[in-house]
C-alpha positions in Angstrom: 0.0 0.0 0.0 1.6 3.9 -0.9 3.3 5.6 1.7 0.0 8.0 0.9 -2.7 6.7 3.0 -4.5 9.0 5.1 -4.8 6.7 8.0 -4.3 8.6 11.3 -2.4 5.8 13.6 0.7 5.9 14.7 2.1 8.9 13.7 0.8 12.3 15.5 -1.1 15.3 13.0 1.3 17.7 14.6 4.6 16.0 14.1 6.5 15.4 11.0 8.0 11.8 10.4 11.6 11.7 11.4 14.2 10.0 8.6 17.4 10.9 10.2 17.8 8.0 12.1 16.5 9.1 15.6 12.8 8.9 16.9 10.6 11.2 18.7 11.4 12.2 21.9 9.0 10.1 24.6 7.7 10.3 28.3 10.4 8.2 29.9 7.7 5.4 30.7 7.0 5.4 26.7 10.7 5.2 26.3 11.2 2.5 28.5 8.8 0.2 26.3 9.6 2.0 22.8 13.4 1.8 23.4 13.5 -2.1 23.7 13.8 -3.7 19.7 11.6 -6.5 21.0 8.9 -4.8 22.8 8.8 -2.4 20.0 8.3 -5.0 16.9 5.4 -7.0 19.3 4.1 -3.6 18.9 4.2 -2.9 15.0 3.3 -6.4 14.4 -0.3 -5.7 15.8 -1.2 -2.5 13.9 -3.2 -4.4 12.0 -3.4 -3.6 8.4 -0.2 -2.8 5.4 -1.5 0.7 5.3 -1.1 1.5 9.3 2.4 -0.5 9.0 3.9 1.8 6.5 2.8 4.8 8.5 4.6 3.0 11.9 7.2 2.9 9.1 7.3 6.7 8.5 8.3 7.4 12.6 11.7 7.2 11.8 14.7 5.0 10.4 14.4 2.2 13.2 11.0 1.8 12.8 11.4 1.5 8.8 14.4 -0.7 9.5 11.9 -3.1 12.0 8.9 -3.1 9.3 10.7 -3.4 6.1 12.4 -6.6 7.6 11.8 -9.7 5.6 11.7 -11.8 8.4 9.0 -9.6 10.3 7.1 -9.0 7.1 6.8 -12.9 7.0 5.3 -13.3 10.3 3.1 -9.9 9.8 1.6 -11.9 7.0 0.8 -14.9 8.8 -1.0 -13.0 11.5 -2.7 -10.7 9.0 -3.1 -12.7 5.6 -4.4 -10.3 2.7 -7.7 -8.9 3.0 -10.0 -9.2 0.5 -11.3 -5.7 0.4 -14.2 -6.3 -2.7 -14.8 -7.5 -6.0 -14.7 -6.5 -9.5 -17.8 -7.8 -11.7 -18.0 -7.1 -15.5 -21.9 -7.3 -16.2 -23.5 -7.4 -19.6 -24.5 -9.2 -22.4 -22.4 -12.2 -23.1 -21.3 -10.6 -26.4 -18.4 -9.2 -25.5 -19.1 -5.5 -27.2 -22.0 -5.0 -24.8 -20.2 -5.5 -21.3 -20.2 -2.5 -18.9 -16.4 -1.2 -17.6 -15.8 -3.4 -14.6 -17.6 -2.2 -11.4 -16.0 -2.5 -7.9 -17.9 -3.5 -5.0 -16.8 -3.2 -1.3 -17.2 -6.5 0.7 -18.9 -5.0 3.8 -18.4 -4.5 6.3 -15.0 -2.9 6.5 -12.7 -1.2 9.0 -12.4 2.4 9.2 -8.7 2.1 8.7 -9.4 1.2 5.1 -11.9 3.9 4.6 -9.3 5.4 2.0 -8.6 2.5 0.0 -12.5 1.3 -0.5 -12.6 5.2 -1.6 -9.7 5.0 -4.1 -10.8 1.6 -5.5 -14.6 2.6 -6.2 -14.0 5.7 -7.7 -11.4 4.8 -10.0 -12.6 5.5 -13.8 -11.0 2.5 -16.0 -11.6 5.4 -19.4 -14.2 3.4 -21.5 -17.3 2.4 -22.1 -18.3 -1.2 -23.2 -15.6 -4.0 -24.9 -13.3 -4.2 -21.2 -12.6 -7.4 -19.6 -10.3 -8.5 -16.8 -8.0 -11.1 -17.7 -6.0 -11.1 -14.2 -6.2 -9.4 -10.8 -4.1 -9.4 -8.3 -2.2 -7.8 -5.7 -4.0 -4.5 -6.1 -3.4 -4.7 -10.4 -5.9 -5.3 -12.8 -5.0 -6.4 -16.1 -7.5 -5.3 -18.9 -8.1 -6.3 -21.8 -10.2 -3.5 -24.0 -12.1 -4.7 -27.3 -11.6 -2.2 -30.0 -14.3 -2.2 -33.2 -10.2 -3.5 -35.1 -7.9 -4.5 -32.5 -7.4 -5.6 -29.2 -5.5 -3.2 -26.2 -3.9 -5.1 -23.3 -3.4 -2.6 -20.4 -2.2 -2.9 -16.4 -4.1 -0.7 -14.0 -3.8 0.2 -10.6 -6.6 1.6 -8.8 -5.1 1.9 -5.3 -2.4 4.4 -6.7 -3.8 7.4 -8.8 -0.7 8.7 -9.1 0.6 5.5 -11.1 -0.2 5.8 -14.9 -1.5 2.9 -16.2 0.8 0.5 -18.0 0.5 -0.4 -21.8 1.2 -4.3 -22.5 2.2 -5.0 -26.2 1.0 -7.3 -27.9 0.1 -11.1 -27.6 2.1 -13.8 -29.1 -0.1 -16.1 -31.5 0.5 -19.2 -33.5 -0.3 -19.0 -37.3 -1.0 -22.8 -37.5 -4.5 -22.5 -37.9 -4.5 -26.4 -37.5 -4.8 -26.9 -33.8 -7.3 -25.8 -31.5 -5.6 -22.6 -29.2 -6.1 -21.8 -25.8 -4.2 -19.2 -24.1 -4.1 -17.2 -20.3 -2.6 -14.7 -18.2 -0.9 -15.2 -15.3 0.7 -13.0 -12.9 4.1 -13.6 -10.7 5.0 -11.9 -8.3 3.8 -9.7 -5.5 3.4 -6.0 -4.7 5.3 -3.3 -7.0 7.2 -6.0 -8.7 4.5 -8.1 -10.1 4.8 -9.2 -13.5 3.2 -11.6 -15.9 3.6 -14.9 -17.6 1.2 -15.7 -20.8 1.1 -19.4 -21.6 -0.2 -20.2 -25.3 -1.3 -23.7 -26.2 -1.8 -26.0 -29.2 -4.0 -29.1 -28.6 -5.1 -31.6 -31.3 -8.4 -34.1 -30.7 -6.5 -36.2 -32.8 -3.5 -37.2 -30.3 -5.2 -35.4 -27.1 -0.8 -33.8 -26.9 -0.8 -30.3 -26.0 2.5 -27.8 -27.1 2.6 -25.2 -24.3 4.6 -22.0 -24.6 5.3 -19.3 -22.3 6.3 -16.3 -22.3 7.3 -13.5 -20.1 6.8 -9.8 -20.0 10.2 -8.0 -19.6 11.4 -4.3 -20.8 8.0 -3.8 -22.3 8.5 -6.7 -24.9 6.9 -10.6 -24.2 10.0 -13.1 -24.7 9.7 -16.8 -25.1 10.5 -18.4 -21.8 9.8 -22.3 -22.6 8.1 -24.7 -24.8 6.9 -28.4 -23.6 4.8 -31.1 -24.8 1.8 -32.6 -22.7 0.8 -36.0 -23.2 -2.9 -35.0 -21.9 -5.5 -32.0 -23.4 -5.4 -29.3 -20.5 -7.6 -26.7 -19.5 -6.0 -23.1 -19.4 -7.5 -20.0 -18.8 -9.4 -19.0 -15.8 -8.1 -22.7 -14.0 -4.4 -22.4 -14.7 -2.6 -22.0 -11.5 1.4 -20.4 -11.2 2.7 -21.1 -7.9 6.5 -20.2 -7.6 8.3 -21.9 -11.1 5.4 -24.4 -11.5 2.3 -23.6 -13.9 -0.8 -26.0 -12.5 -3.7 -27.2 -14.7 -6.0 -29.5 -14.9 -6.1 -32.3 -17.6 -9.2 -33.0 -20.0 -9.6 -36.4 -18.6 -10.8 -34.9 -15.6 -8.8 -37.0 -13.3 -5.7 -35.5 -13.0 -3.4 -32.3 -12.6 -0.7 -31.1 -15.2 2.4 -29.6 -13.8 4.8 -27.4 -16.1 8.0 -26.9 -14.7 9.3 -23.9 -15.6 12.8 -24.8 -15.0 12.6 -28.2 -16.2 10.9 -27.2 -19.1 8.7 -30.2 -18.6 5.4 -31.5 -17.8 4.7 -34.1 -15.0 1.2 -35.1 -13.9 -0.4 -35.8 -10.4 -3.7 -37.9 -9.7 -6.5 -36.1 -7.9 -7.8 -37.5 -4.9 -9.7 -40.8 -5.1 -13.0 -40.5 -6.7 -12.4 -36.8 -7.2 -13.2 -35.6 -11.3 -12.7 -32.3 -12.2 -15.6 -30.3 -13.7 -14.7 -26.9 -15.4 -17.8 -25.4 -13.1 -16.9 -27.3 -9.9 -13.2 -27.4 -9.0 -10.7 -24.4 -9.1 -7.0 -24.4 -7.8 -6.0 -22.1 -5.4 -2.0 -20.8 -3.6 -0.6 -21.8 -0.6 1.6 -20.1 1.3 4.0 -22.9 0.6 5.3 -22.9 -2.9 5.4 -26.6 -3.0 1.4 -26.7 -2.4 -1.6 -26.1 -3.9 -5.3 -26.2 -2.6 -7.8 -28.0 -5.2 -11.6 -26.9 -4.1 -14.4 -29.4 -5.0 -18.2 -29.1 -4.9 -20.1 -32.0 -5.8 -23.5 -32.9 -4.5 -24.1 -30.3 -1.5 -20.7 -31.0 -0.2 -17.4 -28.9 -0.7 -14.0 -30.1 0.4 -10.9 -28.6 0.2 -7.6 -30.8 -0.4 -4.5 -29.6 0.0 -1.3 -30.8 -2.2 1.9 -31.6 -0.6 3.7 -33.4 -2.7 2.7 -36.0 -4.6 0.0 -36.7 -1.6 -3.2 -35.2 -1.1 -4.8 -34.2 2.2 -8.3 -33.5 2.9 -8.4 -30.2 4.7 -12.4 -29.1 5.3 -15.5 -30.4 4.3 -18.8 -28.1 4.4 -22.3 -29.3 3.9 -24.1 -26.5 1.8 -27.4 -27.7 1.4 -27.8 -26.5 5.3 -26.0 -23.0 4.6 -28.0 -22.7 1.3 -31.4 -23.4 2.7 -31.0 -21.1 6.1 -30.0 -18.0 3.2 -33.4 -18.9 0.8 -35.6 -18.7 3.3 -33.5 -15.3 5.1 -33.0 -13.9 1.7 -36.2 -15.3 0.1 -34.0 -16.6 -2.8 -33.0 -19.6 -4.6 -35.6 -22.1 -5.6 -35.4 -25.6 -4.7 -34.5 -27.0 -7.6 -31.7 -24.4 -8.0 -30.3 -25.3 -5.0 -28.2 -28.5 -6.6 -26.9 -26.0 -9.5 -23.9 -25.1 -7.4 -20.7 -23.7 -9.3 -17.2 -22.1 -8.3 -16.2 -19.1 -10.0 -13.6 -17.7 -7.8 -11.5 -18.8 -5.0 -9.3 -17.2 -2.5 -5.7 -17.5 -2.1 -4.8 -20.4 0.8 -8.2 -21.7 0.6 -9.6 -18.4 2.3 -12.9 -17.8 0.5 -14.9 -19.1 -2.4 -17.5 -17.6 -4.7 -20.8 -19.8 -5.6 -22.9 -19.3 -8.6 -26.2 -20.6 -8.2 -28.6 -19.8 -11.0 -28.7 -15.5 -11.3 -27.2 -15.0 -7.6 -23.2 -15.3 -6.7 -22.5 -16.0 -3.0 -19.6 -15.1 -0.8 -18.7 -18.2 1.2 -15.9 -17.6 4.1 -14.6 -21.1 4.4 -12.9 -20.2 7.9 -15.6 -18.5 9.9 -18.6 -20.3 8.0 -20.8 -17.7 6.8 -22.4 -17.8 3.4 -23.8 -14.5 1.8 -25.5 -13.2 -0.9 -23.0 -10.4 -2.9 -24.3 -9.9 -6.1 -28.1 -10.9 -7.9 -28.7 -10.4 -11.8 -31.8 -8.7 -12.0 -31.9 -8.3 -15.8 -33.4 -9.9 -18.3 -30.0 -11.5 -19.8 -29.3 -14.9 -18.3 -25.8 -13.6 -18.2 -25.0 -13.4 -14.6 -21.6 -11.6 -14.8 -17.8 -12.4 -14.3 -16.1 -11.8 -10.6 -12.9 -10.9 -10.0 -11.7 -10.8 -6.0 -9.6 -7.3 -5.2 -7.3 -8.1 -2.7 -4.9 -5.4 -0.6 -1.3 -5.0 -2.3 1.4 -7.3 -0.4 4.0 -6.5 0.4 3.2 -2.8 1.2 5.6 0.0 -0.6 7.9 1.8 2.1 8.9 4.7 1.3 12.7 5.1 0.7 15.5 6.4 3.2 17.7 9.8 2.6 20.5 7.1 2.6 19.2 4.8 0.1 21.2 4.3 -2.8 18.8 4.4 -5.0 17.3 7.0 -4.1 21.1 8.9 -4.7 21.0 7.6 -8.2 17.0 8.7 -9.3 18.5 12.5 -7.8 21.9 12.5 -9.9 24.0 12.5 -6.4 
């Protein structure tokens, strides 16, 4: 999150932050507790959110020193994980010249703290009407993709920080072999500032059911091939591909098992999903671990969804939650969902770690918490157009962007010192 963020903890309205390495003067009490390293980063581990931890950051050069730390940035996370602070859905008819701009939606409620950001990220204008579609969103950038009436524009914007122009992608590769049947996605690496993005373009043939993958990778404003490999199975890419550290995740076209490209190796491997486990396109998605060995696959089949988690070649069967129950307390709260809707359960999005999931059933998408158990209603079609609308989650940027030192190096070189 930017240095920016008018969130009024931690650093007093009447004093100026301190970057020359010595902290504001304190009641000797204060001192006693604010002077001990230890004491102090049990402190700035609590504040909360990234935006409150990069203004403990501004105090002075300790403070930066204590929050900037890899170490304590890694156990900030695992005591705060990313919040998800709303969604962008792209409605519209399912032609894709008659889809609205993408409109953000707050998940509610949320805490004052990030007043500011829910602000910044509804108001922000995406300049265009009709032809937009998200391809990718993540760590606070969404990557567009704007249908012109002759050509296609690929662009990255960032809705958290206004004073970021948005960035122009060049481009896709293509294959001329008209041939084989394409299939293509986004993905992006990365976190924070330095994200960056991976496209993966297929070739797959009914004939053999082999798949020719190629990836490329966005660098100095030009995509660059990266790798080629041959799959032995048909996969399914877009929306269900999954990059976790060097390994690209998708599922096969037998339903039964997991492709793994890795990037390194330049080679594909497969992994079995869990006994008596098929993959459906509408009722399994991949999700990230924390771990870049693992991956969470989340199921729904017949009221019940379970979430496995892959370590290794093994698979581990994490959670299971009954949904008829959950569905049939929110029809009769919400007055929604007929009976016979109530089987037509489908995953369209799913949370990093296995946090959250989003249901479709029939012209209603629902907001299912897998931690704390509570199922909600978010959004309901109420046109005319069966068309219910794509969801993209917006999480907050991780890591947060510090802002730099007098002493930095770097920051030496951008003045010409």
């Amino acid at each position: 999150m930017e240095a920016t963020e008018e969130i009024p903890h931690m650093v007093h309205p009447e004093k100026k932050p301190r970057f020359d390495g010595e902290a504001p003067r304190q009641a000797p009490a204060v001192a006693k507790v604010l002077d001990d390293d230890n004491l102090l980063i049990e402190i700035i581990v609590r504040v909360g959110f990234p935006t409150t931890l990069v203004h403990a950051a501004l105090v002075c050069k300790r403070w930066l020193a204590h929050a900037s730390d890899t170490k304590f940035l890694s156990r900030f996370r695992k005591l705060h994980p990313p919040r998800l602070l709303g969604y962008y859905i792209t409605e519209g008819a399912v032609l894709l010249a008659k889809r609205f701009a993408p409109r953000f939606v707050p998940m509610l409620p949320q805490p004052p703290e990030l007043a500011t950001v829910i602000r910044r990220a509804e108001s922000y204008n995406f300049d265009g009407h009709g032809g937009l579609r998200i391809m990718d969103s993540r760590s606070g950038s969404i990557f567009i993709r704007r249908y012109g009436e002759i050509e296609l524009t690929d662009v990255v914007h960032h809705p958290l920080c206004p004073q970021r122009s948005m960035d122009i992608v060049p481009p896709l590769p293509s294959v001329q072999d008209h041939r084989f049947q394409k299939y293509g996605a986004i993905l992006s690496k990365g976190e924070g500032s330095d994200l960056s993005y991976l496209y993966v373009l297929g070739e797959s043939t009914g004939e053999t059911g082999k798949s020719m993958t190629h990836v490329y990778v966005l660098q100095d404003g030009a995509w660059h091939m990266h790798t080629s490999a041959t799959c032995l199975h048909s996969l399914h890419f877009g929306p269900k591909a999954l990059l976790v550290g060097n390994n690209i995740y998708v599922p096969t076209g037998s339903g039964y098992h997991i492709a793994v490209l890795n990037l390194a190796a330049s080679s594909f491997s497969t992994i079995q999903l869990p006994p008596g486990v098929k993959y459906h396109y509408f009722r399994g998605m991949l999700s990230r671990a924390d771990d870049a060995s693992s991956v969470y696959f989340i199921h729904v089949e017949e009221f019940q969804l379970r979430l496995w988690l892959l370590k290794g070649d093994n698979w581990l069967l994490v959670d299971t939650i009954c949904l008829h129950e959950m569905l049939a307390i929110l029809r009769m709260s919400e007055h929604m969902i007929e009976d016979e809707d109530i089987a037509k359960v489908q995953i369209t999005q799913v949370g990093d770690n296995g946090q959250f999931v989003f249901l479709q059933v029939n012209r209603y998408i629902l907001y299912l918490d897998i931690k704390c158990r509570t199922l909600c209603k978010v959004y309901e079609n109420i046109g005319n157009d069966p068309y219910c609308g794509l969801i993209h989650p917006f999480m907050m940027i991780w890591p947060p962007t510090f802002p730099a030192r007098k002493d930095d190096p770097a920051r030496k070189l951008l003045a010409g010192q």
